[in-house]
N, C-alpha and C positions, 0 to 999 in steps of 0.2 A: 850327094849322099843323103841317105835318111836323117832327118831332123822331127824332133815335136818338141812346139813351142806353144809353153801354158801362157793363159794372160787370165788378167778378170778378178786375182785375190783381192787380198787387202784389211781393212779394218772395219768390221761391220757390227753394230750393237746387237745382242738377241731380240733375235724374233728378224730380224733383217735378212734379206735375199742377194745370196748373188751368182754371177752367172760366168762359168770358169769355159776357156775357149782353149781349144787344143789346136792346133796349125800343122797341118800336118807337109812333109815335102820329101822330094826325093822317089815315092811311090807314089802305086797306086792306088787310093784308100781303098778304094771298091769293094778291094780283095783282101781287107784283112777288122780283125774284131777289135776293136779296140777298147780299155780296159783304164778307169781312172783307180789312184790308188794315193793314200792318205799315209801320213807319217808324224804323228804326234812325238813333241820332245820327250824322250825315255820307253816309248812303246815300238811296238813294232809294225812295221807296215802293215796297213790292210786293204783288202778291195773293197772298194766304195760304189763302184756301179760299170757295167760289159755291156756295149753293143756287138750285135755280129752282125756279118756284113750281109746283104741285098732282102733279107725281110728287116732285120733291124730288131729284131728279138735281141731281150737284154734281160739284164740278171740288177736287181740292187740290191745292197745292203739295208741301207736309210730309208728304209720304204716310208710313202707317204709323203717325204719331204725334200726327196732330190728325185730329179728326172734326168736322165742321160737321152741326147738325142747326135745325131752326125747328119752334116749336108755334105756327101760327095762330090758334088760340083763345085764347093767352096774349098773342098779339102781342109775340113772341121766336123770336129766333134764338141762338144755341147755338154755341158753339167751343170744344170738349173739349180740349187740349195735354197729352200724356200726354211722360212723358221729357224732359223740357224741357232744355237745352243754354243757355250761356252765348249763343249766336248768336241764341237768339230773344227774346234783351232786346230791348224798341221798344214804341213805341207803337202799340195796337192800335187798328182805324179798323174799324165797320161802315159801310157804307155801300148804299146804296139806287140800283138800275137799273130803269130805265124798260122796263124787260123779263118777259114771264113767266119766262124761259130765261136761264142764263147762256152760254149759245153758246160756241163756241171763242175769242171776245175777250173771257172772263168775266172775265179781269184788268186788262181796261182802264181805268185810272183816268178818262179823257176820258170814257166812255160815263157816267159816274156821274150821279145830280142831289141827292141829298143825302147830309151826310155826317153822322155824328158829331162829336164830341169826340175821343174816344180816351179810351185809357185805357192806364195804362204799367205792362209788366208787366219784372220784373228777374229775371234768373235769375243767383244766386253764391251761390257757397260765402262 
């Protein structure tokens, strides 16, 4: 069955890096965009950064400071967070679109059809 499975959170001070891994199984990544997404306690989901599949065109939100990348052959996807700030405490979501392309609605949580877990990542002093 489809599975994605985040790894890579944790507790990190500001200004610290870290590098969130998506596992992806059950398909074939090749053929679909994939799409990280964040969930701070009391706010609402957001899209945080889309790859789409075979050029690897991508969409972020956090520009500057995170980078989204996928190796197909590993069957992963990648979310670098470089300078990390107290505001991107949440829990992080990959999640899977029935799409080659992440398109101009690459943040829409409705287009999604599978999700991850999450995985919670803390940024503090």
């Amino acid at each position: 069955q489809v599975q994605l499975v985040e790894s890579g959170g944790g507790l990190v001070q500001p200004g610290g890096s870290l590098r969130l891994s998506c596992a992806a199984s059950g398909f074939t990544l090749d053929y679909y965009a994939i799409t990280w997404f964040r969930q701070a306690p009391g706010k609402e989901r957001e899209g945080v950064s889309c790859i789409s599949s075979y050029d690897n065109s991508n969409a972020v939100s956090v520009k500057g400071r995170f980078t989204i990348s996928r190796d197909n052959a590993r069957y992963t996807v990648y979310l670098q967070m470089n300078s990390l700030k107290p505001e991107d405490t949440a829990v992080y979501y990959c999640a899977r679109k029935p799409r080659l392309r992440c398109g101009l609605s690459w943040d829409d949580a409705t287009a999604i059809d599978y999700w991850g877990q999450g995985t919670q990542v803390t940024v503090s002093s």
